[in-house]
C-alpha positions as CSV (number, residue, x, y, z in Angstrom):
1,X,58.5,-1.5,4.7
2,X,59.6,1.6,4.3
3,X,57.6,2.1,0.9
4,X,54.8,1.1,3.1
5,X,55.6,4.1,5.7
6,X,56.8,6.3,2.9
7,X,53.4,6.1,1.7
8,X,51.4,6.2,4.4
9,X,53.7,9.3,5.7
10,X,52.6,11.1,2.2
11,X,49.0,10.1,2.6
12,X,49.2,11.4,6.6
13,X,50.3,14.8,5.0
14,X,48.1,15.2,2.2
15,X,45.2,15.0,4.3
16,X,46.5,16.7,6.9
17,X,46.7,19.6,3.6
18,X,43.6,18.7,3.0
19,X,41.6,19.4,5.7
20,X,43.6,22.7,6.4
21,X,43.2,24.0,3.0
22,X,41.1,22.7,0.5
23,X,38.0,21.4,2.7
24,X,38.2,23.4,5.7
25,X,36.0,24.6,8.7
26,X,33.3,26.4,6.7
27,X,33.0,23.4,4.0
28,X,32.6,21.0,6.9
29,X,30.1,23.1,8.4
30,X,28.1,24.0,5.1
31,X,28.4,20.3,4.1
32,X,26.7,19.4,7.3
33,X,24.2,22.0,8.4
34,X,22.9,21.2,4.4
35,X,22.9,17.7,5.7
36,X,20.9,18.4,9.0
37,X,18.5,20.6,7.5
38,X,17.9,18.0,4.6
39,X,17.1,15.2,7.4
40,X,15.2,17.4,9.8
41,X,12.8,17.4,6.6
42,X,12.9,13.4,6.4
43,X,14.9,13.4,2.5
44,X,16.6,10.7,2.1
45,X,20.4,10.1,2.7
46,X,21.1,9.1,-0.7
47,X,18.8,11.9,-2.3
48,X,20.5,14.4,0.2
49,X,24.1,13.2,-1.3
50,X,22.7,13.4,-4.6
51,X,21.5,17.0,-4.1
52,X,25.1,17.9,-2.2
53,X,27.3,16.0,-5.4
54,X,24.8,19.0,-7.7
55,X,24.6,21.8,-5.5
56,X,27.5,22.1,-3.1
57,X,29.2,25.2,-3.6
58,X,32.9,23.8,-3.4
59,X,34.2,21.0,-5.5
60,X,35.5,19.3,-2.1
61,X,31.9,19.9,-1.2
62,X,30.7,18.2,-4.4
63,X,33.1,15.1,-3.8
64,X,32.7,14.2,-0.7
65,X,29.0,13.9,-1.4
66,X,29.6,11.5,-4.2
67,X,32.4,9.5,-2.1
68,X,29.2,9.3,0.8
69,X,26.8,8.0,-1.8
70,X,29.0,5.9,-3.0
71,X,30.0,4.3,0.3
72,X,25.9,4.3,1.1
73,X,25.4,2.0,-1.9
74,X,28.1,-0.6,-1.6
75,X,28.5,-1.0,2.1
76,X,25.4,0.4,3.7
77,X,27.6,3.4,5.6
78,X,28.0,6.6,4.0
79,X,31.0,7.6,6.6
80,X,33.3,5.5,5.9
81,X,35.8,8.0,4.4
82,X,34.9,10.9,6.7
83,X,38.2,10.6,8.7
84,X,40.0,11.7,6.2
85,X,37.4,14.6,5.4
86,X,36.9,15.5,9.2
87,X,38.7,15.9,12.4
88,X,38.8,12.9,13.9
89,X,36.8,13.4,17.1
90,X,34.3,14.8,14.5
91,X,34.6,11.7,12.5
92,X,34.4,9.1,15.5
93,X,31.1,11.0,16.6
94,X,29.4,11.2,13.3
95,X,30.8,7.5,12.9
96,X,28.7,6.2,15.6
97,X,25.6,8.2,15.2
98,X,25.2,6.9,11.6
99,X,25.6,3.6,13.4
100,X,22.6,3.8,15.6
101,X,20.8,5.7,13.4
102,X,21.1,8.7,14.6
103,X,23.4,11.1,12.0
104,X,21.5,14.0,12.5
105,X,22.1,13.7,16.6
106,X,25.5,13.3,15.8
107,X,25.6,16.1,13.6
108,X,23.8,18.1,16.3
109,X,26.5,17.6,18.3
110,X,29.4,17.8,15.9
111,X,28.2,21.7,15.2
112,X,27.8,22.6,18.6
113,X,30.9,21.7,19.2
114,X,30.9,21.5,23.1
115,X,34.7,21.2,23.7
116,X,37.1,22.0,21.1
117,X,40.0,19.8,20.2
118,X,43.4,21.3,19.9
119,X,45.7,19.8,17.3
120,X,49.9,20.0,17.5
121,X,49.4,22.0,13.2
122,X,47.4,25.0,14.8
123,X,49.3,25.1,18.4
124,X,52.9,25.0,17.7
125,X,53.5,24.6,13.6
126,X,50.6,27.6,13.0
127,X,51.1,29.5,15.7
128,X,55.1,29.7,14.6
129,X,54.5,30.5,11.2
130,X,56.1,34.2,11.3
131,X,59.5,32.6,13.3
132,X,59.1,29.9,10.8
133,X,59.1,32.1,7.5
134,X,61.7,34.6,9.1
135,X,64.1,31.4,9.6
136,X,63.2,30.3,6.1
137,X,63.6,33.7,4.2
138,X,67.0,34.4,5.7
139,X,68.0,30.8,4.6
140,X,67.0,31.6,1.1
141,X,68.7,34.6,1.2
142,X,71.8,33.0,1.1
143,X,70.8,30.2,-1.4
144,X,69.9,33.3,-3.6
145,X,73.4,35.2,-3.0
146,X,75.5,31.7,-3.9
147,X,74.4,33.0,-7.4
148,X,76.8,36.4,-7.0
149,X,79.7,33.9,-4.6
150,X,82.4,35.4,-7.6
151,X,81.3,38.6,-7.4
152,X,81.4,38.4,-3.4
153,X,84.7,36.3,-3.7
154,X,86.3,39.2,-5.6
155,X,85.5,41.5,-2.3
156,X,86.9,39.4,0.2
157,X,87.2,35.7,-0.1
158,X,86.9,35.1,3.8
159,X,83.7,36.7,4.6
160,X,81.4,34.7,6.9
161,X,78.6,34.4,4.1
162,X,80.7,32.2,2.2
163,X,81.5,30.0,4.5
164,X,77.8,29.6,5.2
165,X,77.0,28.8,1.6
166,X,79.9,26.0,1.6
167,X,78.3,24.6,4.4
168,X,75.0,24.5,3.2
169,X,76.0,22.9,-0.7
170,X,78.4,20.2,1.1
171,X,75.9,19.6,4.4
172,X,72.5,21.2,3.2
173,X,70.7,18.0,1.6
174,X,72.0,15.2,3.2
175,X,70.7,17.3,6.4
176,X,67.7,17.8,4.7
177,X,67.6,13.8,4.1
178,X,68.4,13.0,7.7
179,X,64.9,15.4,8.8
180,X,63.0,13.9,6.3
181,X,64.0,10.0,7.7
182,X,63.9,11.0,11.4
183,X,60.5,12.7,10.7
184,X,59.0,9.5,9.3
185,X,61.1,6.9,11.6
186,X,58.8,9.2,14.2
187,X,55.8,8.4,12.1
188,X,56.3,5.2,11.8
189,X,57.3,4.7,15.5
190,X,53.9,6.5,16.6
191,X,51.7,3.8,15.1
192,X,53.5,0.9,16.4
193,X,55.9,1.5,19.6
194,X,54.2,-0.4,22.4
195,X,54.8,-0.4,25.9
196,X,56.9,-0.4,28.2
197,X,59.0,1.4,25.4
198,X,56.5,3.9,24.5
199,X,56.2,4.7,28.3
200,X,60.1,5.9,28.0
201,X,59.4,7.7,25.2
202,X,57.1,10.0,27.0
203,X,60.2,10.7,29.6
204,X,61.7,12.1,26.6
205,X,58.4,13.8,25.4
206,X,57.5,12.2,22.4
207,X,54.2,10.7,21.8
208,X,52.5,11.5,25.2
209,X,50.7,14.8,23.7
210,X,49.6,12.7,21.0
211,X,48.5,9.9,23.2
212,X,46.3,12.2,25.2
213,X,44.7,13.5,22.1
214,X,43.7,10.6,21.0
215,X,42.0,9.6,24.5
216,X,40.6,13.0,24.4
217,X,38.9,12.1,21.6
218,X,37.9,8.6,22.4
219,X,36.6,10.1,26.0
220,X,34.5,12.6,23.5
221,X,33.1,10.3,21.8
222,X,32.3,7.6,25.3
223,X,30.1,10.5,26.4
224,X,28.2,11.7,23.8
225,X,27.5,8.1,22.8
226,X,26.6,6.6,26.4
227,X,23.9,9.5,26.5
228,X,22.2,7.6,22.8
229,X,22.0,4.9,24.7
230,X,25.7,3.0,23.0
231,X,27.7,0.0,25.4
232,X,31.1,0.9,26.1
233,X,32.0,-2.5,24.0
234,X,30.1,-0.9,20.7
235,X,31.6,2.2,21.1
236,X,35.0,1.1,21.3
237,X,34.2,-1.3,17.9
238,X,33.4,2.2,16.7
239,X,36.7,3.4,17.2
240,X,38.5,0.5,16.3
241,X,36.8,1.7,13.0
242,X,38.7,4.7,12.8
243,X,42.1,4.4,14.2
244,X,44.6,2.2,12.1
245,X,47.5,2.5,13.9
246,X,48.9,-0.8,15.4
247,X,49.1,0.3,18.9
248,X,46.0,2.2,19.3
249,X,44.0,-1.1,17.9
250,X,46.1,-3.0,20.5
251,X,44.8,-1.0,22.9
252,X,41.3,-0.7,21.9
253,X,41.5,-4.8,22.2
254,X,42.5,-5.1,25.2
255,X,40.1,-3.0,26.7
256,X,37.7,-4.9,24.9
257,X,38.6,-8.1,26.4
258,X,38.9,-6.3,30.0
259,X,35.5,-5.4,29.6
260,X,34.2,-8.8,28.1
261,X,35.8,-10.7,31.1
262,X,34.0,-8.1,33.6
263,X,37.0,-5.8,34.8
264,X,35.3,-1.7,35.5
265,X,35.1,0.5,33.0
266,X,38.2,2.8,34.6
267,X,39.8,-0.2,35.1
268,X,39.8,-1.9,31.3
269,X,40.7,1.7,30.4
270,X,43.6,1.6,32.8
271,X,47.0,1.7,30.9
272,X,45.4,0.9,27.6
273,X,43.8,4.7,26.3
274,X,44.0,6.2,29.6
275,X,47.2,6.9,31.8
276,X,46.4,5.7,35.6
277,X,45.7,9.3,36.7
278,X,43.1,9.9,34.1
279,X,41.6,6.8,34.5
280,X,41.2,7.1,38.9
281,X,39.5,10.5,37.7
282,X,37.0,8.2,35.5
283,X,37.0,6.1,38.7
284,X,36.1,8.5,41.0
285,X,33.7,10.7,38.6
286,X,31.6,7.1,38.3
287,X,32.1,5.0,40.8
288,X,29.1,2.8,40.4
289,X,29.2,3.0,36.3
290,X,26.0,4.1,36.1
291,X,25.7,5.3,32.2
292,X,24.9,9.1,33.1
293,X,27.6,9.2,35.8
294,X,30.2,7.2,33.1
295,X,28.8,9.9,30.7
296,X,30.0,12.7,32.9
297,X,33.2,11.1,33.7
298,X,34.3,10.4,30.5
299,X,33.4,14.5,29.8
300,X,35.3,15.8,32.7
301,X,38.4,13.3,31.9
302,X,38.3,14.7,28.3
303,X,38.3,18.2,30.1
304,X,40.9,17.2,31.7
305,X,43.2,15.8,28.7
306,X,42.3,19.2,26.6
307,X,43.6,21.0,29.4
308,X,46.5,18.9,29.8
309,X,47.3,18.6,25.7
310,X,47.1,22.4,25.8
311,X,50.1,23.1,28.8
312,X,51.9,20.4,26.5
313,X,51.9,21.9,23.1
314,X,52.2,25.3,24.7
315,X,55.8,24.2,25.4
316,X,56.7,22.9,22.2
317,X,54.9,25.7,21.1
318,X,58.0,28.3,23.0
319,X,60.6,26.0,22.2
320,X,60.2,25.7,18.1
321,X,59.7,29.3,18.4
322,X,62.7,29.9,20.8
323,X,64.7,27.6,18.0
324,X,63.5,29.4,15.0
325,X,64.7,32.8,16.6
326,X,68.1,31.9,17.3
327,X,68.3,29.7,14.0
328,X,66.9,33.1,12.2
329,X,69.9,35.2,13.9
330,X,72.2,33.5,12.8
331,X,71.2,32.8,8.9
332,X,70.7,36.7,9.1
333,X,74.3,37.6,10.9
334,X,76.3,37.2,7.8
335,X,73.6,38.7,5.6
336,X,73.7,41.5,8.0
337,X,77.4,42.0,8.1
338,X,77.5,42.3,3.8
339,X,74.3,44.9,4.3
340,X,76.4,46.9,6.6
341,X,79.8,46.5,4.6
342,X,81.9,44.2,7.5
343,X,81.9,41.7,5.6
344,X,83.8,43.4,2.7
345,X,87.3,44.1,2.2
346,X,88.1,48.6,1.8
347,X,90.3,49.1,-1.0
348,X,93.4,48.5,-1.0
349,X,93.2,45.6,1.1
Protein backbone atom coordinates (compact mmCIF):
# COMPACT_ATOMS: atom_id res chain seq x y z
CA UNK A 1 0.00 0.00 0.00
CA UNK A 2 2.17 2.45 0.64
CA UNK A 3 4.27 1.90 -2.66
CA UNK A 4 0.85 2.38 -4.17
CA UNK A 5 0.47 5.98 -2.40
CA UNK A 6 4.11 6.63 -2.73
CA UNK A 7 3.55 6.50 -6.29
CA UNK A 8 0.62 7.96 -6.82
CA UNK A 9 1.86 10.93 -4.34
CA UNK A 10 4.96 11.37 -6.92
CA UNK A 11 2.72 11.19 -9.93
CA UNK A 12 0.19 13.94 -8.01
CA UNK A 13 3.38 16.20 -7.83
CA UNK A 14 4.80 15.74 -11.14
CA UNK A 15 1.89 16.86 -12.77
CA UNK A 16 1.06 19.24 -10.51
CA UNK A 17 5.03 20.48 -11.88
CA UNK A 18 3.79 19.94 -14.94
CA UNK A 19 1.17 22.03 -15.51
CA UNK A 20 2.87 24.95 -13.53
CA UNK A 21 5.91 24.78 -15.53
CA UNK A 22 6.50 22.91 -18.43
CA UNK A 23 2.84 23.16 -20.17
CA UNK A 24 1.45 26.19 -18.75
CA UNK A 25 -1.36 28.81 -19.35
CA UNK A 26 -0.13 30.07 -22.74
CA UNK A 27 0.57 26.35 -24.04
CA UNK A 28 -2.95 25.41 -23.01
CA UNK A 29 -4.35 28.30 -24.68
CA UNK A 30 -2.13 28.05 -27.95
CA UNK A 31 -2.82 24.32 -28.04
CA UNK A 32 -6.44 25.05 -28.05
CA UNK A 33 -7.31 28.29 -29.88
CA UNK A 34 -5.01 26.19 -32.79
CA UNK A 35 -7.60 23.53 -32.11
CA UNK A 36 -10.75 25.78 -32.44
CA UNK A 37 -9.55 27.58 -35.31
CA UNK A 38 -8.66 24.14 -37.07
CA UNK A 39 -12.47 22.90 -36.39
CA UNK A 40 -14.19 26.16 -37.07
CA UNK A 41 -12.71 25.27 -40.69
CA UNK A 42 -14.15 21.56 -40.47
CA UNK A 43 -10.24 19.62 -40.48
CA UNK A 44 -10.42 16.82 -39.03
CA UNK A 45 -9.48 15.89 -35.34
CA UNK A 46 -6.96 13.47 -36.24
CA UNK A 47 -5.46 15.71 -39.10
CA UNK A 48 -5.65 18.73 -36.62
CA UNK A 49 -3.44 16.43 -34.02
CA UNK A 50 -1.30 15.56 -36.79
CA UNK A 51 -0.70 19.12 -37.69
CA UNK A 52 -0.21 20.18 -33.76
CA UNK A 53 2.41 16.79 -33.12
CA UNK A 54 4.48 19.01 -36.48
CA UNK A 55 3.82 22.39 -35.83
CA UNK A 56 3.37 23.19 -32.15
CA UNK A 57 5.76 25.52 -30.98
CA UNK A 58 6.59 23.74 -27.60
CA UNK A 59 7.57 20.08 -27.29
CA UNK A 60 4.71 19.78 -24.50
CA UNK A 61 2.72 21.18 -27.31
CA UNK A 62 3.96 18.63 -29.74
CA UNK A 63 3.16 15.67 -27.18
CA UNK A 64 0.15 16.16 -26.16
CA UNK A 65 -0.91 16.24 -29.70
CA UNK A 66 0.46 12.88 -30.33
CA UNK A 67 -0.91 11.44 -26.84
CA UNK A 68 -4.65 12.98 -28.35
CA UNK A 69 -4.11 11.15 -31.64
CA UNK A 70 -3.14 8.39 -30.09
CA UNK A 71 -6.09 8.12 -27.66
CA UNK A 72 -8.43 9.10 -30.97
CA UNK A 73 -7.20 5.93 -32.64
CA UNK A 74 -7.51 3.24 -30.02
CA UNK A 75 -10.39 4.35 -27.92
CA UNK A 76 -12.36 6.75 -30.09
CA UNK A 77 -11.70 9.88 -27.31
CA UNK A 78 -8.87 12.00 -27.80
CA UNK A 79 -9.26 13.46 -24.06
CA UNK A 80 -8.54 10.90 -22.21
CA UNK A 81 -5.23 12.12 -20.78
CA UNK A 82 -6.16 15.84 -20.69
CA UNK A 83 -6.49 15.87 -16.76
CA UNK A 84 -3.27 15.55 -16.40
CA UNK A 85 -2.47 18.24 -19.21
CA UNK A 86 -5.39 20.68 -17.97
CA UNK A 87 -6.95 22.07 -14.88
CA UNK A 88 -9.39 19.91 -13.99
CA UNK A 89 -12.58 22.05 -14.39
CA UNK A 90 -11.00 22.61 -17.83
CA UNK A 91 -10.65 18.95 -18.32
CA UNK A 92 -14.16 17.88 -17.11
CA UNK A 93 -15.63 20.60 -19.52
CA UNK A 94 -13.65 19.73 -22.62
CA UNK A 95 -14.32 15.98 -21.38
CA UNK A 96 -17.95 16.17 -21.92
CA UNK A 97 -18.09 18.34 -24.95
CA UNK A 98 -15.97 15.83 -26.88
CA UNK A 99 -18.64 13.53 -25.61
CA UNK A 100 -21.51 15.08 -27.27
CA UNK A 101 -19.80 16.17 -29.99
CA UNK A 102 -19.29 19.33 -29.23
CA UNK A 103 -15.21 20.01 -28.50
CA UNK A 104 -15.14 23.15 -30.15
CA UNK A 105 -18.32 24.42 -27.70
CA UNK A 106 -16.39 23.20 -24.98
CA UNK A 107 -13.36 24.79 -26.08
CA UNK A 108 -15.45 28.07 -26.52
CA UNK A 109 -16.03 27.94 -23.16
CA UNK A 110 -12.87 26.67 -21.68
CA UNK A 111 -11.10 30.14 -23.28
CA UNK A 112 -13.59 32.30 -22.14
CA UNK A 113 -13.13 31.28 -19.06
CA UNK A 114 -16.36 32.67 -17.28
CA UNK A 115 -15.28 32.05 -13.64
CA UNK A 116 -11.86 31.28 -12.67
CA UNK A 117 -10.91 28.45 -10.44
CA UNK A 118 -8.57 29.18 -7.55
CA UNK A 119 -6.19 26.37 -6.60
CA UNK A 120 -4.41 25.93 -2.77
CA UNK A 121 -0.42 26.10 -5.31
CA UNK A 122 -1.19 29.78 -6.41
CA UNK A 123 -3.22 31.06 -3.15
CA UNK A 124 -1.20 30.02 -0.25
CA UNK A 125 2.16 27.96 -1.55
CA UNK A 126 2.70 30.92 -4.57
CA UNK A 127 1.57 33.57 -2.94
CA UNK A 128 4.21 32.72 0.10
CA UNK A 129 7.08 32.07 -1.98
CA UNK A 130 9.26 35.26 -0.70
CA UNK A 131 8.42 34.06 3.31
CA UNK A 132 9.05 30.64 1.94
CA UNK A 133 12.64 31.34 0.35
CA UNK A 134 13.60 33.77 3.32
CA UNK A 135 12.77 30.70 5.77
CA UNK A 136 14.72 28.45 3.45
CA UNK A 137 17.86 30.70 2.82
CA UNK A 138 18.46 31.35 6.46
CA UNK A 139 18.18 27.54 6.98
CA UNK A 140 20.84 26.98 4.50
CA UNK A 141 22.83 29.47 5.99
CA UNK A 142 23.50 27.42 8.76
CA UNK A 143 23.86 24.11 6.86
CA UNK A 144 26.57 26.16 4.95
CA UNK A 145 28.37 27.50 8.25
CA UNK A 146 28.45 23.65 9.80
CA UNK A 147 31.33 23.57 7.17
CA UNK A 148 33.54 26.41 9.33
CA UNK A 149 31.81 24.69 13.16
CA UNK A 150 36.02 24.38 14.13
CA UNK A 151 36.70 27.48 13.15
CA UNK A 152 33.57 28.95 15.02
CA UNK A 153 34.27 26.37 17.90
CA UNK A 154 37.70 28.01 18.38
CA UNK A 155 35.71 31.48 19.02
CA UNK A 156 33.45 30.37 21.52
CA UNK A 157 32.17 26.91 21.84
CA UNK A 158 28.73 27.93 23.34
CA UNK A 159 27.40 30.29 20.78
CA UNK A 160 23.73 29.77 19.87
CA UNK A 161 24.56 28.83 16.07
CA UNK A 162 26.12 25.74 17.22
CA UNK A 163 23.59 24.54 19.07
CA UNK A 164 21.33 25.05 16.04
CA UNK A 165 23.52 23.07 13.81
CA UNK A 166 23.49 20.04 16.48
CA UNK A 167 20.02 20.19 16.36
CA UNK A 168 19.52 20.15 12.84
CA UNK A 169 22.37 16.94 12.09
CA UNK A 170 20.75 14.89 15.18
CA UNK A 171 16.84 16.09 14.40
CA UNK A 172 16.99 17.57 10.77
CA UNK A 173 16.14 14.36 8.62
CA UNK A 174 14.16 12.26 10.60
CA UNK A 175 11.98 15.68 10.82
CA UNK A 176 12.28 15.87 7.32
CA UNK A 177 11.04 12.08 7.12
CA UNK A 178 8.12 12.65 9.56
CA UNK A 179 6.83 15.84 6.81
CA UNK A 180 7.34 13.78 4.04
CA UNK A 181 4.92 10.69 5.72
CA UNK A 182 2.36 13.11 7.27
CA UNK A 183 2.24 14.93 3.91
CA UNK A 184 1.34 11.70 2.07
CA UNK A 185 -0.70 9.95 5.04
CA UNK A 186 -2.74 13.47 4.10
CA UNK A 187 -2.69 12.41 0.50
CA UNK A 188 -3.64 9.30 0.96
CA UNK A 189 -6.35 10.17 3.56
CA UNK A 190 -7.95 12.82 0.90
CA UNK A 191 -8.84 10.13 -1.61
CA UNK A 192 -10.38 7.74 0.77
CA UNK A 193 -11.61 9.20 4.33
CA UNK A 194 -15.41 8.88 4.12
CA UNK A 195 -17.97 10.19 6.23
CA UNK A 196 -18.87 10.85 9.16
CA UNK A 197 -14.95 10.97 9.66
CA UNK A 198 -14.22 13.23 6.88
CA UNK A 199 -17.01 15.57 8.40
CA UNK A 200 -14.57 15.81 11.62
CA UNK A 201 -11.93 16.49 9.66
CA UNK A 202 -13.28 19.62 8.36
CA UNK A 203 -13.75 20.79 12.20
CA UNK A 204 -10.18 20.59 12.17
CA UNK A 205 -9.88 22.21 8.60
CA UNK A 206 -8.53 19.67 6.55
CA UNK A 207 -10.07 18.65 3.38
CA UNK A 208 -13.13 21.01 3.34
CA UNK A 209 -11.30 23.64 0.99
CA UNK A 210 -10.52 20.84 -1.23
CA UNK A 211 -13.99 19.39 -1.08
CA UNK A 212 -15.46 22.62 -2.15
CA UNK A 213 -13.10 22.82 -5.04
CA UNK A 214 -13.95 19.93 -6.29
CA UNK A 215 -17.92 20.73 -6.25
CA UNK A 216 -16.97 24.00 -7.66
CA UNK A 217 -15.79 22.28 -10.43
CA UNK A 218 -18.44 19.68 -10.80
CA UNK A 219 -21.15 22.62 -10.33
CA UNK A 220 -19.01 24.21 -13.43
CA UNK A 221 -19.28 21.71 -15.41
CA UNK A 222 -23.46 20.80 -14.39
CA UNK A 223 -24.04 24.21 -15.96
CA UNK A 224 -22.28 24.53 -18.97
CA UNK A 225 -23.38 21.03 -19.83
CA UNK A 226 -27.27 21.34 -18.97
CA UNK A 227 -27.19 24.38 -21.45
CA UNK A 228 -25.83 21.48 -24.50
CA UNK A 229 -28.60 19.78 -23.73
CA UNK A 230 -26.44 16.85 -21.11
CA UNK A 231 -28.84 14.81 -18.18
CA UNK A 232 -27.58 15.29 -14.85
CA UNK A 233 -26.95 11.27 -14.90
CA UNK A 234 -24.52 11.64 -18.10
CA UNK A 235 -22.79 14.33 -16.70
CA UNK A 236 -22.06 12.92 -13.55
CA UNK A 237 -20.64 9.53 -15.72
CA UNK A 238 -18.59 12.28 -17.05
CA UNK A 239 -17.06 13.06 -14.00
CA UNK A 240 -16.79 9.77 -12.64
CA UNK A 241 -14.40 9.79 -15.76
CA UNK A 242 -12.16 12.08 -14.26
CA UNK A 243 -11.94 11.86 -10.62
CA UNK A 244 -10.13 8.63 -9.27
CA UNK A 245 -10.16 9.16 -5.81
CA UNK A 246 -12.25 6.55 -3.74
CA UNK A 247 -14.47 8.90 -2.03
CA UNK A 248 -15.24 11.31 -4.68
CA UNK A 249 -16.42 8.04 -6.99
CA UNK A 250 -18.44 7.13 -3.90
CA UNK A 251 -20.07 10.07 -3.97
CA UNK A 252 -20.63 10.48 -7.54
CA UNK A 253 -22.53 6.94 -7.14
CA UNK A 254 -24.61 7.63 -4.86
CA UNK A 255 -25.95 10.60 -6.37
CA UNK A 256 -26.29 8.49 -9.25
CA UNK A 257 -28.48 6.14 -7.65
CA UNK A 258 -30.46 9.17 -5.85
CA UNK A 259 -31.22 10.32 -9.13
CA UNK A 260 -32.03 6.92 -10.79
CA UNK A 261 -34.60 6.15 -7.86
CA UNK A 262 -36.21 9.74 -8.43
CA UNK A 263 -34.87 11.81 -5.38
CA UNK A 264 -34.33 16.11 -6.71
CA UNK A 265 -31.51 17.03 -8.17
CA UNK A 266 -30.48 19.33 -4.69
CA UNK A 267 -31.45 16.56 -2.95
CA UNK A 268 -29.28 13.45 -4.64
CA UNK A 269 -26.52 16.23 -4.41
CA UNK A 270 -27.25 16.59 -0.68
CA UNK A 271 -24.28 15.35 1.43
CA UNK A 272 -22.70 13.58 -1.39
CA UNK A 273 -20.69 16.74 -3.63
CA UNK A 274 -22.64 19.37 -2.01
CA UNK A 275 -22.62 20.40 1.81
CA UNK A 276 -26.52 20.93 2.86
CA UNK A 277 -26.17 24.80 2.66
CA UNK A 278 -24.96 24.66 -0.92
CA UNK A 279 -27.21 22.25 -1.95
CA UNK A 280 -30.76 24.46 -0.35
CA UNK A 281 -29.07 27.26 -2.55
CA UNK A 282 -29.40 24.78 -5.65
CA UNK A 283 -32.83 24.12 -4.05
CA UNK A 284 -33.96 27.34 -3.94
CA UNK A 285 -32.14 28.72 -7.27
CA UNK A 286 -34.36 25.73 -9.17
CA UNK A 287 -36.99 24.79 -7.46
CA UNK A 288 -38.99 23.20 -10.25
CA UNK A 289 -35.56 21.67 -11.95
CA UNK A 290 -36.28 23.01 -15.01
CA UNK A 291 -32.83 22.65 -17.08
CA UNK A 292 -32.25 26.52 -17.54
CA UNK A 293 -33.12 27.27 -13.92
CA UNK A 294 -30.79 23.97 -12.70
CA UNK A 295 -28.29 25.67 -15.20
CA UNK A 296 -28.33 28.81 -13.30
CA UNK A 297 -28.33 27.20 -9.97
CA UNK A 298 -25.56 25.09 -10.42
CA UNK A 299 -23.63 28.71 -11.63
CA UNK A 300 -24.60 30.70 -8.69
CA UNK A 301 -23.71 27.61 -6.20
CA UNK A 302 -20.24 27.47 -8.03
CA UNK A 303 -20.19 31.28 -7.39
CA UNK A 304 -20.79 30.63 -4.29
CA UNK A 305 -18.06 27.78 -3.46
CA UNK A 306 -15.28 30.15 -5.42
CA UNK A 307 -16.11 32.72 -3.09
CA UNK A 308 -16.14 30.47 -0.20
CA UNK A 309 -12.66 28.46 -1.38
CA UNK A 310 -11.15 31.94 -1.63
CA UNK A 311 -12.02 33.25 2.35
CA UNK A 312 -10.58 29.60 3.06
CA UNK A 313 -7.27 29.60 1.43
CA UNK A 314 -6.89 33.29 2.28
CA UNK A 315 -6.40 31.99 5.80
CA UNK A 316 -4.09 29.35 5.30
CA UNK A 317 -2.69 31.75 3.09
CA UNK A 318 -1.81 34.29 6.51
CA UNK A 319 -1.04 31.46 8.62
CA UNK A 320 1.95 29.66 6.39
CA UNK A 321 3.02 33.13 5.99
CA UNK A 322 2.63 34.13 9.70
CA UNK A 323 4.72 30.62 10.35
CA UNK A 324 7.37 31.16 7.83
CA UNK A 325 8.10 34.66 9.43
CA UNK A 326 8.61 33.66 12.78
CA UNK A 327 10.33 30.24 11.59
CA UNK A 328 12.69 32.83 9.36
CA UNK A 329 13.45 34.89 12.81
CA UNK A 330 14.60 32.53 14.38
CA UNK A 331 17.02 30.53 11.72
CA UNK A 332 18.29 34.16 11.17
CA UNK A 333 18.80 35.15 15.19
CA UNK A 334 21.90 33.20 15.56
CA UNK A 335 23.19 34.11 12.15
CA UNK A 336 22.50 37.65 13.18
CA UNK A 337 24.20 37.50 16.51
CA UNK A 338 27.83 35.95 14.60
CA UNK A 339 27.22 39.09 11.90
CA UNK A 340 27.16 41.45 14.74
CA UNK A 341 30.04 39.71 16.90
CA UNK A 342 27.57 38.53 20.14
CA UNK A 343 28.02 35.48 19.40
CA UNK A 344 31.84 35.50 19.66
CA UNK A 345 34.03 35.38 22.61
CA UNK A 346 36.69 39.10 22.93
CA UNK A 347 40.00 38.13 23.61
CA UNK A 348 41.03 37.05 26.34
CA UNK A 349 38.05 35.31 27.24
Amino acid sequence: MLIKVTKRFARHLYYRFYQTFLFDDADRREFLEVMHAQLSGNLPLSQIFQNLSQTGTTQQIKNLARQSLQDLTLYHNCTRQWQHHFPLKDALQLKAAAQQDQLIRGIELVLKGKQEAVSFFDTVIKSNMQYLIFAASFLLMIVLFNGQREMLESFNKDMLLLTYMDVIARWGGISLLVLLILVMLYYYLRRRLMAPARSWAYKFGFYQAYDRMVAFEFCSLAADSLRNGLDMSLITRIASGIYTSHQQNHSLFLVRQRLTDGFAVADALRNTLLEPRFSDSLASFAPNEGIEALAFGFEKVAHMLNISIRQQLRQKQYYLMSALLILGAILFYPILQLISGGGISPPGM
